[in-house]
PDB file with SEQRES, HELIX, SHEET and CRYST1 records, atoms N, CA, C and O in Angstrom:
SEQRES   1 A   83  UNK UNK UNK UNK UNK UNK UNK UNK UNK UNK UNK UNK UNK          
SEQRES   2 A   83  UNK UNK UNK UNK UNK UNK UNK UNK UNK UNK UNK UNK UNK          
SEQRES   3 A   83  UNK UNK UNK UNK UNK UNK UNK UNK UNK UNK UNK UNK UNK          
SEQRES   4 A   83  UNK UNK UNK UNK UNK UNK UNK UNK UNK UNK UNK UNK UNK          
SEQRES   5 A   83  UNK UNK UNK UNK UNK UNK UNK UNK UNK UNK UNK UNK UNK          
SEQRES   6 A   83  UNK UNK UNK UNK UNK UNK UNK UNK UNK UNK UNK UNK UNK          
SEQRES   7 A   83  UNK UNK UNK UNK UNK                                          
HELIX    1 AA1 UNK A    6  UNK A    8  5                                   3    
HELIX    2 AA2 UNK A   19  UNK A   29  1                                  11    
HELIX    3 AA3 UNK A   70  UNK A   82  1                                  13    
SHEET    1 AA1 2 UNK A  33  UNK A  37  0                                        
SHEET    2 AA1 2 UNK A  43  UNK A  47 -1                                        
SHEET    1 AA2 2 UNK A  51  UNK A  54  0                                        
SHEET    2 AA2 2 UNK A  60  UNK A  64 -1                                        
CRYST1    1.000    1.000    1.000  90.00  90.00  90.00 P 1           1          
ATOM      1  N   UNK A   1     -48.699  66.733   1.663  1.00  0.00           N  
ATOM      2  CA  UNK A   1     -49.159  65.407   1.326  1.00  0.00           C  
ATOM      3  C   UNK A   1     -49.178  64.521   2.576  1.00  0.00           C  
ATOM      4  O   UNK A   1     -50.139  63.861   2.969  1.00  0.00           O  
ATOM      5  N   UNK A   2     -48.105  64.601   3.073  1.00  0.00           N  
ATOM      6  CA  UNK A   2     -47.967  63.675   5.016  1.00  0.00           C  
ATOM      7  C   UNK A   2     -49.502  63.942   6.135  1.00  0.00           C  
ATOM      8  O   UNK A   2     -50.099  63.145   6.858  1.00  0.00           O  
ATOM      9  N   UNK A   3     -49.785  65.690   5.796  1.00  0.00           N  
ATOM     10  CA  UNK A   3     -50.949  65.502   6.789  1.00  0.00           C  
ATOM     11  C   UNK A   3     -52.248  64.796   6.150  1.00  0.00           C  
ATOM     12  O   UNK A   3     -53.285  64.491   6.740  1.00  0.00           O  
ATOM     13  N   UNK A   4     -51.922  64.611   4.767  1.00  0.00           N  
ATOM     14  CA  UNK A   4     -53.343  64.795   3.880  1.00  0.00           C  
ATOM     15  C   UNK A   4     -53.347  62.939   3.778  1.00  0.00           C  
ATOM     16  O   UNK A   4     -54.303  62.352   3.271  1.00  0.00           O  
ATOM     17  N   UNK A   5     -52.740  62.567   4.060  1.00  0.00           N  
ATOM     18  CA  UNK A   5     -52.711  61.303   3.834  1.00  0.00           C  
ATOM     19  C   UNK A   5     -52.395  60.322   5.185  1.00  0.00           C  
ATOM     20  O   UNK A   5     -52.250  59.099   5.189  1.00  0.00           O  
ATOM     21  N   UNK A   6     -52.339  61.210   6.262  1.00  0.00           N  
ATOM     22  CA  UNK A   6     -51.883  60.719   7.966  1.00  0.00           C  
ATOM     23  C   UNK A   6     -53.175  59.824   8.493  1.00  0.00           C  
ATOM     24  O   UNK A   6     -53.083  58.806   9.179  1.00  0.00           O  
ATOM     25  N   UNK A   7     -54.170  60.317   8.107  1.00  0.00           N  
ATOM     26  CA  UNK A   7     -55.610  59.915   8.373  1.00  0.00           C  
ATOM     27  C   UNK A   7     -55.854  58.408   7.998  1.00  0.00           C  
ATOM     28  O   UNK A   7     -56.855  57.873   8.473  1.00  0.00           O  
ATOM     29  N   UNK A   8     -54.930  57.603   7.097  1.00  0.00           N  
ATOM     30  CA  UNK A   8     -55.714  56.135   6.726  1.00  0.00           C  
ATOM     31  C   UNK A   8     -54.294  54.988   7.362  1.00  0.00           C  
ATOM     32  O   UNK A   8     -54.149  53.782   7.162  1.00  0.00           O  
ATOM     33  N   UNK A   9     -53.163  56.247   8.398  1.00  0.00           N  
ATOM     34  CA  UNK A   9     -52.566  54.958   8.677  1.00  0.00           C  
ATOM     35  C   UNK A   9     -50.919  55.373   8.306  1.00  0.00           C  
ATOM     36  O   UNK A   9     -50.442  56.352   7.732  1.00  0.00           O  
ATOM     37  N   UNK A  10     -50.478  54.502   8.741  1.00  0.00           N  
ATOM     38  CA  UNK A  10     -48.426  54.182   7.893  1.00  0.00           C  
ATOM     39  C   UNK A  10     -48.313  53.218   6.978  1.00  0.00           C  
ATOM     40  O   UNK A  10     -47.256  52.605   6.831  1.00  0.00           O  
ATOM     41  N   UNK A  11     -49.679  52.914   6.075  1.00  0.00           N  
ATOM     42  CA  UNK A  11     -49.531  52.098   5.052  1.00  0.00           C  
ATOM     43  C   UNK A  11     -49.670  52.987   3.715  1.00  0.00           C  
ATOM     44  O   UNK A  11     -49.176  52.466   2.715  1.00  0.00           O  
ATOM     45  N   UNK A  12     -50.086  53.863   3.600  1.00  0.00           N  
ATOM     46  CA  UNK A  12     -50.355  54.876   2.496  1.00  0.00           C  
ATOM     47  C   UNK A  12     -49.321  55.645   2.521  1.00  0.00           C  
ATOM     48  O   UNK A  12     -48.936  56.240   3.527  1.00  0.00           O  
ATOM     49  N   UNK A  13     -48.672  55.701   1.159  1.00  0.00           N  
ATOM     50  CA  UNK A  13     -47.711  56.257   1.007  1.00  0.00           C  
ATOM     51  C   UNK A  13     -48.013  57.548   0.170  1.00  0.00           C  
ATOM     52  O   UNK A  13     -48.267  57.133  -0.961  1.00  0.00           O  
ATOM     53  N   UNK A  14     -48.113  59.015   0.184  1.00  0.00           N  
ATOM     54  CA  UNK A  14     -48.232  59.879  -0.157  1.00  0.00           C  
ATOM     55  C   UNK A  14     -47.402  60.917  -1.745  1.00  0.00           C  
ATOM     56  O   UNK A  14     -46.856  61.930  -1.306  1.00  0.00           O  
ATOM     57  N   UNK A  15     -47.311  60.835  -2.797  1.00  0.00           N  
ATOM     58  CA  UNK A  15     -46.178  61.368  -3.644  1.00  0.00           C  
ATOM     59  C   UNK A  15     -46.224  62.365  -3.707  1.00  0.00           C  
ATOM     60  O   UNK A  15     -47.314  62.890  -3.476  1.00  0.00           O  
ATOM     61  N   UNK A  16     -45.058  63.213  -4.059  1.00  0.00           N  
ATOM     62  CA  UNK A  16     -44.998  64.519  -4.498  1.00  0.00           C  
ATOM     63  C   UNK A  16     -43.975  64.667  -4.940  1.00  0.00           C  
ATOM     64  O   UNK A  16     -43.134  63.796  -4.719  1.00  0.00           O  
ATOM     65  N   UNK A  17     -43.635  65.791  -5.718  1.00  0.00           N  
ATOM     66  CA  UNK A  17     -42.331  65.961  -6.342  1.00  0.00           C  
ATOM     67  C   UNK A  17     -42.368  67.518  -6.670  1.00  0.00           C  
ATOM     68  O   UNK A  17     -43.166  68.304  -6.160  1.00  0.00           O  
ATOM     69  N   UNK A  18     -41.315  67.870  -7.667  1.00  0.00           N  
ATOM     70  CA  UNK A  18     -41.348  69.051  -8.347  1.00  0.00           C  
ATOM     71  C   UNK A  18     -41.846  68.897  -9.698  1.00  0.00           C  
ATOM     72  O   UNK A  18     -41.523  67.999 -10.474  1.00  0.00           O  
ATOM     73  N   UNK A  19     -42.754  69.952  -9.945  1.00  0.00           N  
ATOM     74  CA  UNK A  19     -43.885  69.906 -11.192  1.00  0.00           C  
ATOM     75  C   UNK A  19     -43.616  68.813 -12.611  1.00  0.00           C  
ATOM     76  O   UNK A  19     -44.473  68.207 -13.255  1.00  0.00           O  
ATOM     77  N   UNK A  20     -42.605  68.823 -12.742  1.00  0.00           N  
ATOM     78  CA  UNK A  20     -41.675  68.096 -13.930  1.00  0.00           C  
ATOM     79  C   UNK A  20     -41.572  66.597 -13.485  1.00  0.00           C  
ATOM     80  O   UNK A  20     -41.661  65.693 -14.316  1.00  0.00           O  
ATOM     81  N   UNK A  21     -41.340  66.307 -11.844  1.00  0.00           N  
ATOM     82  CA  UNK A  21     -41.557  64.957 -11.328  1.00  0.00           C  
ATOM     83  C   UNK A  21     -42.891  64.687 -11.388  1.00  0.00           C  
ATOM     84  O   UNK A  21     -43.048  63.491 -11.633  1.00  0.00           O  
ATOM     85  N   UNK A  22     -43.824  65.218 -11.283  1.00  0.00           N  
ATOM     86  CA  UNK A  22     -45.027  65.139 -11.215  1.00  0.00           C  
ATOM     87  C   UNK A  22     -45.706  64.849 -12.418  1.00  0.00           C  
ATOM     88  O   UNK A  22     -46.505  63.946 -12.665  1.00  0.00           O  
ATOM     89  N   UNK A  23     -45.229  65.826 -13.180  1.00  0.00           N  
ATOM     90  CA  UNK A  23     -46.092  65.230 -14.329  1.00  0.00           C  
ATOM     91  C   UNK A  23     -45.470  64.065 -15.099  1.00  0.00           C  
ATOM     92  O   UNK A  23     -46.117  63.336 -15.851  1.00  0.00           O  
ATOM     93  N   UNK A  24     -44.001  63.936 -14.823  1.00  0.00           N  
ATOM     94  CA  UNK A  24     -43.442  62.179 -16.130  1.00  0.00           C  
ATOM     95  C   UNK A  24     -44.036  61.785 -15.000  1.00  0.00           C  
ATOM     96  O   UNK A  24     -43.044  61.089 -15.214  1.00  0.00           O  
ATOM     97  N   UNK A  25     -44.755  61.419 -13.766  1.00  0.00           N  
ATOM     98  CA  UNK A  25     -45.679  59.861 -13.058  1.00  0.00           C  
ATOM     99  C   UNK A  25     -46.849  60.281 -13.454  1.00  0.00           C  
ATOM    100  O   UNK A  25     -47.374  59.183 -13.641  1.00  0.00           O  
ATOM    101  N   UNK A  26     -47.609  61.004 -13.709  1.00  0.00           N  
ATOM    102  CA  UNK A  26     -48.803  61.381 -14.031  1.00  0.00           C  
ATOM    103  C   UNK A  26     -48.704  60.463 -15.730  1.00  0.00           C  
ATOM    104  O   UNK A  26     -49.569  59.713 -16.182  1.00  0.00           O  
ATOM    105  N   UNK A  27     -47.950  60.678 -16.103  1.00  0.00           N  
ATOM    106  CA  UNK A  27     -47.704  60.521 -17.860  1.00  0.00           C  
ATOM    107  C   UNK A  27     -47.614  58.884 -17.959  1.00  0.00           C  
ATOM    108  O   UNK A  27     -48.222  58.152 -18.739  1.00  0.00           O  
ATOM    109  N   UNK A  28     -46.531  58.476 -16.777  1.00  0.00           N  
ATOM    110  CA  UNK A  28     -45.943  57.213 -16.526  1.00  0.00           C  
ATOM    111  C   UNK A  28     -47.529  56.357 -16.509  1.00  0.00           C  
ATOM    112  O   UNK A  28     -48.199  55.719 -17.322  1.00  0.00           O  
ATOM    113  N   UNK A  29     -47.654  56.815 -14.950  1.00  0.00           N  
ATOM    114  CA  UNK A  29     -49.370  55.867 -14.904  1.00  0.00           C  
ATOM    115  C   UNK A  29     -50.636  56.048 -15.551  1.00  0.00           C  
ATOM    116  O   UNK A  29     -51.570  55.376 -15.114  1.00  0.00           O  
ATOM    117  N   UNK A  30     -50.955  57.226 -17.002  1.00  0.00           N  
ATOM    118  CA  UNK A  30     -51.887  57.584 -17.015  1.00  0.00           C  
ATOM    119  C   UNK A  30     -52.606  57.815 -16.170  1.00  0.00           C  
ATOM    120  O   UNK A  30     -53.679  57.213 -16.146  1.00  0.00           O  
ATOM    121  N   UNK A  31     -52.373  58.520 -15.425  1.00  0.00           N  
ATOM    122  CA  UNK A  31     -53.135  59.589 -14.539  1.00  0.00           C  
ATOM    123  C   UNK A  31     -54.017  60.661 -15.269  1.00  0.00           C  
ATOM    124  O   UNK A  31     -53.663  61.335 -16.237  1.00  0.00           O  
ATOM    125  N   UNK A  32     -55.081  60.694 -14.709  1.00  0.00           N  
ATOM    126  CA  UNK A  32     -55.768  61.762 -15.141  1.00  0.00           C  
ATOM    127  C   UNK A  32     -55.777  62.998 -14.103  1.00  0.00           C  
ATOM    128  O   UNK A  32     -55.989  62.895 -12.895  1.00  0.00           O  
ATOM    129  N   UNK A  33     -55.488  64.267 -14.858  1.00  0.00           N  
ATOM    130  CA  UNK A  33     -55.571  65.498 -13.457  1.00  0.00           C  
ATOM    131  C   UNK A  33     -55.686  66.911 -14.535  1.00  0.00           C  
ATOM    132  O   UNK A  33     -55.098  67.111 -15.598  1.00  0.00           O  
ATOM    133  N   UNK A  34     -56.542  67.649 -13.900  1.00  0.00           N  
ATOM    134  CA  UNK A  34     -57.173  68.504 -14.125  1.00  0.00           C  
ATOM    135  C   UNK A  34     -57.169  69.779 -13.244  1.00  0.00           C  
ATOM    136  O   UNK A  34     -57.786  69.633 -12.189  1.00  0.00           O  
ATOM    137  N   UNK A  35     -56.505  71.225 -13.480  1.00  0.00           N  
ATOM    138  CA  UNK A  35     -56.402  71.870 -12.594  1.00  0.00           C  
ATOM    139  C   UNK A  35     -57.645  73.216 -12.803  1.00  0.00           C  
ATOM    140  O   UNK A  35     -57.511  74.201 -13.530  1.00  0.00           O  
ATOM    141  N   UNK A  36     -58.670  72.926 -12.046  1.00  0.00           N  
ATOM    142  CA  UNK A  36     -60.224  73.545 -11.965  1.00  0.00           C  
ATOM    143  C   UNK A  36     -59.706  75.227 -11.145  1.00  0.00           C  
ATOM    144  O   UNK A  36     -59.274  75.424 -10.009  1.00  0.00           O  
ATOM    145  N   UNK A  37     -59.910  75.960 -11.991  1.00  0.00           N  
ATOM    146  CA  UNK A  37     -59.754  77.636 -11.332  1.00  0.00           C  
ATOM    147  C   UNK A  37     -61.186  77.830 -10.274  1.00  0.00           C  
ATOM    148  O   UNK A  37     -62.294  77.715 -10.798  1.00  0.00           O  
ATOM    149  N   UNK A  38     -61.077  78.126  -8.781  1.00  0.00           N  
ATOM    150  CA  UNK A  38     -61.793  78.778  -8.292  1.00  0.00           C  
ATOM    151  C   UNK A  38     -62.177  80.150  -8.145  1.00  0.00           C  
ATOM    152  O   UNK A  38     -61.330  81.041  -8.199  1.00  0.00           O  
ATOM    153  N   UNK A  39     -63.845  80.471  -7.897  1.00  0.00           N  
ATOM    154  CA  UNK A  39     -63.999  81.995  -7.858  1.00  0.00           C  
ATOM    155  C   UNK A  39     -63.043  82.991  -7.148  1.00  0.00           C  
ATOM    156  O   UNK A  39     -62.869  84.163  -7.481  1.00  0.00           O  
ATOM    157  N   UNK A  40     -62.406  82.287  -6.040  1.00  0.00           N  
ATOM    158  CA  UNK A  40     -62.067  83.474  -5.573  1.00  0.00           C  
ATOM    159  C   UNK A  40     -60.373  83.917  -5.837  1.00  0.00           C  
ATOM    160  O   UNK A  40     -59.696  84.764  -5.253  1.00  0.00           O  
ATOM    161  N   UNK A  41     -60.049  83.070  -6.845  1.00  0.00           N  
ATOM    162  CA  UNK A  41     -58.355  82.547  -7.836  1.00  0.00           C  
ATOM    163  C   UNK A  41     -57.578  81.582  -7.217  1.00  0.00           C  
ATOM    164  O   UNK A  41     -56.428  81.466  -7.639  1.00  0.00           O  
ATOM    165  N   UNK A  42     -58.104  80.542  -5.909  1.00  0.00           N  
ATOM    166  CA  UNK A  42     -57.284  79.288  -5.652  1.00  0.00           C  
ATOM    167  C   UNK A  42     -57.962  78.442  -6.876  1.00  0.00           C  
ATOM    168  O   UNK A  42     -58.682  78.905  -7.760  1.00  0.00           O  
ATOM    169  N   UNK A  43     -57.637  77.368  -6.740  1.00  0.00           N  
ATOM    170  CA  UNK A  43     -57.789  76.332  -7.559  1.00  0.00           C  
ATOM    171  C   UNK A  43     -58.130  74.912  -6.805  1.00  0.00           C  
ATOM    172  O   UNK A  43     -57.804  74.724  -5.634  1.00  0.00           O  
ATOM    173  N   UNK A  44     -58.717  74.078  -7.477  1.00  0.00           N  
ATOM    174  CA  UNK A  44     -58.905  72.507  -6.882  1.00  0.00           C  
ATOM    175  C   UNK A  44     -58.410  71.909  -8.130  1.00  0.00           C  
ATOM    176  O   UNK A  44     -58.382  72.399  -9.259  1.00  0.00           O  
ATOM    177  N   UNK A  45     -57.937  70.492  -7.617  1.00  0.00           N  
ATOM    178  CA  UNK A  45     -57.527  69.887  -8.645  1.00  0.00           C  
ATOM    179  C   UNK A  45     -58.631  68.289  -8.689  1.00  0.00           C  
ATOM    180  O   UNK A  45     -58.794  67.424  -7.827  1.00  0.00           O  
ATOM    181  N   UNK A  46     -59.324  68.464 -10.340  1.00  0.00           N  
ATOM    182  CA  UNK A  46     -59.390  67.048 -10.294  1.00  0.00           C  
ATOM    183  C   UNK A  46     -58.539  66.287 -10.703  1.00  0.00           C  
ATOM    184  O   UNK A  46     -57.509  66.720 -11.220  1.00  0.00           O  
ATOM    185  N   UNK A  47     -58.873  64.519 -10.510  1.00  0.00           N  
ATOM    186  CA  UNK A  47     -58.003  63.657 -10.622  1.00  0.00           C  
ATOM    187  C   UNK A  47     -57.951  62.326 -10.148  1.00  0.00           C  
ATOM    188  O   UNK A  47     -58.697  61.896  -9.268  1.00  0.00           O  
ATOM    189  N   UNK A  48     -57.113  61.697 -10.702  1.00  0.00           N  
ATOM    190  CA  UNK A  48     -57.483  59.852 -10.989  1.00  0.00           C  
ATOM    191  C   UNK A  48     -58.356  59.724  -9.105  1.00  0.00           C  
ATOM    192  O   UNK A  48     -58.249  60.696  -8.357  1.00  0.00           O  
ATOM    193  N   UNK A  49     -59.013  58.637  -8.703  1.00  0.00           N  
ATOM    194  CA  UNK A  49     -58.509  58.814  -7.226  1.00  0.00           C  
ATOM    195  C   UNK A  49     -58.505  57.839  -6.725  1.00  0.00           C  
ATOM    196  O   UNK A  49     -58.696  57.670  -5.520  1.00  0.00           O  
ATOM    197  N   UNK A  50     -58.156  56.478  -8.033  1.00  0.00           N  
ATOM    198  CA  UNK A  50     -58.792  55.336  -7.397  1.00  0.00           C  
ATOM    199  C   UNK A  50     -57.230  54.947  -6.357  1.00  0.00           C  
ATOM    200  O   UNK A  50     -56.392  55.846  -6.289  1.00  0.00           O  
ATOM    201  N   UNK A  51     -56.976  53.715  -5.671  1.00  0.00           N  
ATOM    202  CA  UNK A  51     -55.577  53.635  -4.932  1.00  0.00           C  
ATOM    203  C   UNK A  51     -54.973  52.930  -6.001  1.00  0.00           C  
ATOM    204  O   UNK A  51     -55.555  52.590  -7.031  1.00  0.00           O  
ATOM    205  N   UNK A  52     -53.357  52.646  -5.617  1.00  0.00           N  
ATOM    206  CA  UNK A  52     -52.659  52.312  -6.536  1.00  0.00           C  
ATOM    207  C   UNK A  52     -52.375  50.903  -5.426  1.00  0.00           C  
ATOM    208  O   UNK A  52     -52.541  50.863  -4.207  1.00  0.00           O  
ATOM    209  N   UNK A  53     -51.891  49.812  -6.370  1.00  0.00           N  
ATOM    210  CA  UNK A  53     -51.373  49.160  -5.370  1.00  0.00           C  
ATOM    211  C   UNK A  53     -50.257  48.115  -5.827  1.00  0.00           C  
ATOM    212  O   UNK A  53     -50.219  47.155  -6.597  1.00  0.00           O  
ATOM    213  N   UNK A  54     -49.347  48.784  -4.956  1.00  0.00           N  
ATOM    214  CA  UNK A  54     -47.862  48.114  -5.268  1.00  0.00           C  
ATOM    215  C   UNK A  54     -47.420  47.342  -4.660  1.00  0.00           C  
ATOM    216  O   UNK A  54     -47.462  47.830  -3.531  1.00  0.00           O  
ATOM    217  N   UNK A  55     -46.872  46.154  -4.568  1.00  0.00           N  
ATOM    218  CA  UNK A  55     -46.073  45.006  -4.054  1.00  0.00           C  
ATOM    219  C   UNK A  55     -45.040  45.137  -3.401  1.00  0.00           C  
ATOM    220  O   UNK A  55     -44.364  45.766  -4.214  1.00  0.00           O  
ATOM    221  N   UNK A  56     -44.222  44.968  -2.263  1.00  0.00           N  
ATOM    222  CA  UNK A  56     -43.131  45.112  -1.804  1.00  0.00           C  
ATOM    223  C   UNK A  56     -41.657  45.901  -2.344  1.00  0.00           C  
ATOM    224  O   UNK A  56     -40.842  46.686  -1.859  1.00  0.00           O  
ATOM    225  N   UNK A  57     -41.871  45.145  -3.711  1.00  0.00           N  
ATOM    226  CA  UNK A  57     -40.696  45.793  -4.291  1.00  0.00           C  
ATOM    227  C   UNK A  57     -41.286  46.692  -5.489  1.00  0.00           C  
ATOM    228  O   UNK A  57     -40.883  46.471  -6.631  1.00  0.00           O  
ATOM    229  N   UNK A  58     -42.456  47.939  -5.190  1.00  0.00           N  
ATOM    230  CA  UNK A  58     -42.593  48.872  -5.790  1.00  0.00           C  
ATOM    231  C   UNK A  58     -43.624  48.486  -7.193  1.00  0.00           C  
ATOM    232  O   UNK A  58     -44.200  49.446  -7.705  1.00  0.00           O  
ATOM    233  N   UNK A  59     -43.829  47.221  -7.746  1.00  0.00           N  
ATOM    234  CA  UNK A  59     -44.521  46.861  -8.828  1.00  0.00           C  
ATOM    235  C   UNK A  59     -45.995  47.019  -8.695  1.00  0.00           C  
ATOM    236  O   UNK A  59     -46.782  46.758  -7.786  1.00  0.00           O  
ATOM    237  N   UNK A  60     -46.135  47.581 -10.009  1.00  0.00           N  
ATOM    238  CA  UNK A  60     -47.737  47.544  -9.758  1.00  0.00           C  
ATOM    239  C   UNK A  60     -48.640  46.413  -9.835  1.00  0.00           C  
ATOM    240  O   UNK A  60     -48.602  45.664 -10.811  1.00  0.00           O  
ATOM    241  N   UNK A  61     -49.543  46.214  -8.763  1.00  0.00           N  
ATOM    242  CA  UNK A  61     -50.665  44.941  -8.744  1.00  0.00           C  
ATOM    243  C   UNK A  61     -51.758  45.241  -9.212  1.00  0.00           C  
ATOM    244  O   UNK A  61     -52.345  44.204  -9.521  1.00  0.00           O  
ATOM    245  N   UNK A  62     -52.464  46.304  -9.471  1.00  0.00           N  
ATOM    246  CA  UNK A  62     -53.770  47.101  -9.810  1.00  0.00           C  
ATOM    247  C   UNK A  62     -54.069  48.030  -8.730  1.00  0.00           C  
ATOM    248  O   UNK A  62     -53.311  48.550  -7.910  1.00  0.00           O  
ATOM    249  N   UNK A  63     -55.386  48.140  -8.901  1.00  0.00           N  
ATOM    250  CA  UNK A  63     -56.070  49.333  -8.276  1.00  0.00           C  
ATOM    251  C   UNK A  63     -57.232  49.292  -7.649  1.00  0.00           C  
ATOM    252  O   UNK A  63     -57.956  48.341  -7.943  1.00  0.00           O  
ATOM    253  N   UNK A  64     -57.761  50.332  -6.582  1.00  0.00           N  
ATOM    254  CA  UNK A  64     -59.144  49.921  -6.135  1.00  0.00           C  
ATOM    255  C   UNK A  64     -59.532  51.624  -6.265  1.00  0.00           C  
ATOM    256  O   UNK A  64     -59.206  52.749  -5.886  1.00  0.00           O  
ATOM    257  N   UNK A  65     -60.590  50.768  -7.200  1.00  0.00           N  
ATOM    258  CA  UNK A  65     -61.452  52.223  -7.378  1.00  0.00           C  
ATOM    259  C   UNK A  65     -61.957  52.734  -6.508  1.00  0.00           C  
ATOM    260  O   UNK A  65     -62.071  52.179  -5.415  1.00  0.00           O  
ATOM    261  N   UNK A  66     -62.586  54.447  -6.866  1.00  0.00           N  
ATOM    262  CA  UNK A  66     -63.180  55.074  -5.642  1.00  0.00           C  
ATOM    263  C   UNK A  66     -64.312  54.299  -5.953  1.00  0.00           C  
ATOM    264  O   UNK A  66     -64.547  53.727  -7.017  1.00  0.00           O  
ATOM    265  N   UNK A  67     -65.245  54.344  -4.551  1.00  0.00           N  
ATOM    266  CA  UNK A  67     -66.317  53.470  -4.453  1.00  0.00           C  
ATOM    267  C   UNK A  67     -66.531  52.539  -4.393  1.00  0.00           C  
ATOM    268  O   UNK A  67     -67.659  52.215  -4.020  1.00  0.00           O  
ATOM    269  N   UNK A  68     -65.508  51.509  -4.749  1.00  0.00           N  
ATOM    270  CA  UNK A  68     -65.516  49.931  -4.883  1.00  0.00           C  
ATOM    271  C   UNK A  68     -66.213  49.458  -3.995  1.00  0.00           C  
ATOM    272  O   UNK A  68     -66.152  49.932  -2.861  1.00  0.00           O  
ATOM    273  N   UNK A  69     -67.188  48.226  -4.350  1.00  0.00           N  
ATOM    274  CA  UNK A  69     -67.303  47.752  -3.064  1.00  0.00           C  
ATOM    275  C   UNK A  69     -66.469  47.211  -1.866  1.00  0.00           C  
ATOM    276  O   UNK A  69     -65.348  46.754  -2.086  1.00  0.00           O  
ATOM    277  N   UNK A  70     -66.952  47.246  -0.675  1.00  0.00           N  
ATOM    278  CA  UNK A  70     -65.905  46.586   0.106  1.00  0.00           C  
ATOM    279  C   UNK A  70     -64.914  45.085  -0.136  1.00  0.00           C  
ATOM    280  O   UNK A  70     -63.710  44.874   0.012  1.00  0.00           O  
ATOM    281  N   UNK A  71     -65.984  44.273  -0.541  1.00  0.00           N  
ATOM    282  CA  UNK A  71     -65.946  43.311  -0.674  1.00  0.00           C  
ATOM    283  C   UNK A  71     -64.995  43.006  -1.721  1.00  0.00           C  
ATOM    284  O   UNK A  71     -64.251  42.132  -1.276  1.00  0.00           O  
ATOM    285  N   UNK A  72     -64.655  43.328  -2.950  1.00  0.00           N  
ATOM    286  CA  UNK A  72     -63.547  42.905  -3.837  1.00  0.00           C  
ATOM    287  C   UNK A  72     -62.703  43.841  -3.405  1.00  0.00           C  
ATOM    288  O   UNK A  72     -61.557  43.553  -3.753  1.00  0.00           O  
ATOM    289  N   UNK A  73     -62.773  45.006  -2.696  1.00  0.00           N  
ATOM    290  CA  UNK A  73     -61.267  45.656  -2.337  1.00  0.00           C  
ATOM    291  C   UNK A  73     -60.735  44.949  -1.014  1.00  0.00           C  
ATOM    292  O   UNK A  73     -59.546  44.985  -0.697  1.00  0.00           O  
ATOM    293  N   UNK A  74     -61.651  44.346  -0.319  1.00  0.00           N  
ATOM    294  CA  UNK A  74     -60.756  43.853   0.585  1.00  0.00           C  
ATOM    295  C   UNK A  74     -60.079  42.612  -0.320  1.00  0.00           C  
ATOM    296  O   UNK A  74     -58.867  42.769  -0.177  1.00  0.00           O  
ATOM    297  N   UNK A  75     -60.222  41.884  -0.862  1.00  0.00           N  
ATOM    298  CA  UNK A  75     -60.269  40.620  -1.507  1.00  0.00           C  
ATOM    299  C   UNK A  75     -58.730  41.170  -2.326  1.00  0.00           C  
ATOM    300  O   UNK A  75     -57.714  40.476  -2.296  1.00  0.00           O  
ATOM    301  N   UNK A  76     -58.798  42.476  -3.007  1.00  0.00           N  
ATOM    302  CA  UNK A  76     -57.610  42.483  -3.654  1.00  0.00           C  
ATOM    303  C   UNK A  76     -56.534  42.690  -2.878  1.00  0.00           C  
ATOM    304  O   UNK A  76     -55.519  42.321  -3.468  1.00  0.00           O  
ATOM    305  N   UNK A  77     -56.232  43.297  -1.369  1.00  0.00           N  
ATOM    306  CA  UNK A  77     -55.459  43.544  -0.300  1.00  0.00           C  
ATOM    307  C   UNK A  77     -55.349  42.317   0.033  1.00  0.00           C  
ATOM    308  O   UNK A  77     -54.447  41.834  -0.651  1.00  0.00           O  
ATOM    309  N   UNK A  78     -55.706  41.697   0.592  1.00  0.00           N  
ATOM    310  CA  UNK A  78     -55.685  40.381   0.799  1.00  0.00           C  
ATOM    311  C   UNK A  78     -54.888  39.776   0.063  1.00  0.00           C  
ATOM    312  O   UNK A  78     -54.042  39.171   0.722  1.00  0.00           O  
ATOM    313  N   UNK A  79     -54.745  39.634  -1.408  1.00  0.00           N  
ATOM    314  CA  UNK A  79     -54.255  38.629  -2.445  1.00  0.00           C  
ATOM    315  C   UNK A  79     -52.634  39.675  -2.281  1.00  0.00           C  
ATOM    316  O   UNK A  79     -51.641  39.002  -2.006  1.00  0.00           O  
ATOM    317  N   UNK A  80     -52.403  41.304  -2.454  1.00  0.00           N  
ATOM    318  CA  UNK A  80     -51.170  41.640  -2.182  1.00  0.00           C  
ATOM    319  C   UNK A  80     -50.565  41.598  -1.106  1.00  0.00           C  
ATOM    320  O   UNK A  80     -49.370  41.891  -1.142  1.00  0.00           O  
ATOM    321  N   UNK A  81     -51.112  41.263   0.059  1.00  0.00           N  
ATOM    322  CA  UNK A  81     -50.631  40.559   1.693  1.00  0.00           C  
ATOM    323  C   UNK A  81     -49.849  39.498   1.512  1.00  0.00           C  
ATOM    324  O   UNK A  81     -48.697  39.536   1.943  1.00  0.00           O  
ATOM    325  N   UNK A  82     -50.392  38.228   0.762  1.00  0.00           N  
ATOM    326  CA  UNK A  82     -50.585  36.835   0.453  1.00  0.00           C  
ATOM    327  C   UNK A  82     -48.942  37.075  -0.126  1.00  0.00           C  
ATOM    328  O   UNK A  82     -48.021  36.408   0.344  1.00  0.00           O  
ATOM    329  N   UNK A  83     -48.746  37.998  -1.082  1.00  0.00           N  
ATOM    330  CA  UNK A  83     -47.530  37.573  -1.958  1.00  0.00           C  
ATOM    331  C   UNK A  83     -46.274  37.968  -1.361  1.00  0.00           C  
ATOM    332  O   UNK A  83     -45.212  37.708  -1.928  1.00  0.00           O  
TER     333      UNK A  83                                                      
END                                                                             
């Protein structure tokens, strides 16, 4: 998860756990995830992908969808900076 997520910075925080941690936050946030079998027997996983975005002390503020425009995702970073 550290290399897969090294790319946008030391502000993205990466989760992982053991399968059982994984799925009560999956359950916790309604997460959606889907584990897709490939031809050759790895697998890809789909899944939620919008960002999460939490406040200093861990609370959730909302989310920025994949694709969003720039313009209201910067706008919502901005407003969790602000607080």
């Amino acid at each position: 998860m550290k290399d897969y997520v090294s790319w946008v910075g030391g502000k993205v925080t990466g989760l992982t756990g053991t399968p059982d941690q994984i799925a009560n936050i999956v359950t916790a946030w309604g997460i959606y995830s889907k584990k897709i079998p490939l031809d050759d027997g790895d697998y890809s996983m789909d899944h939620t992908a919008s960002v999460f975005l939490l406040n200093s002390q861990g609370q959730f503020e909302g989310t920025i969808a994949y694709g969003e425009d720039t313009k209201p995702a910067l706008e919502k970073l901005k407003r969790l900076l602000d607080k």
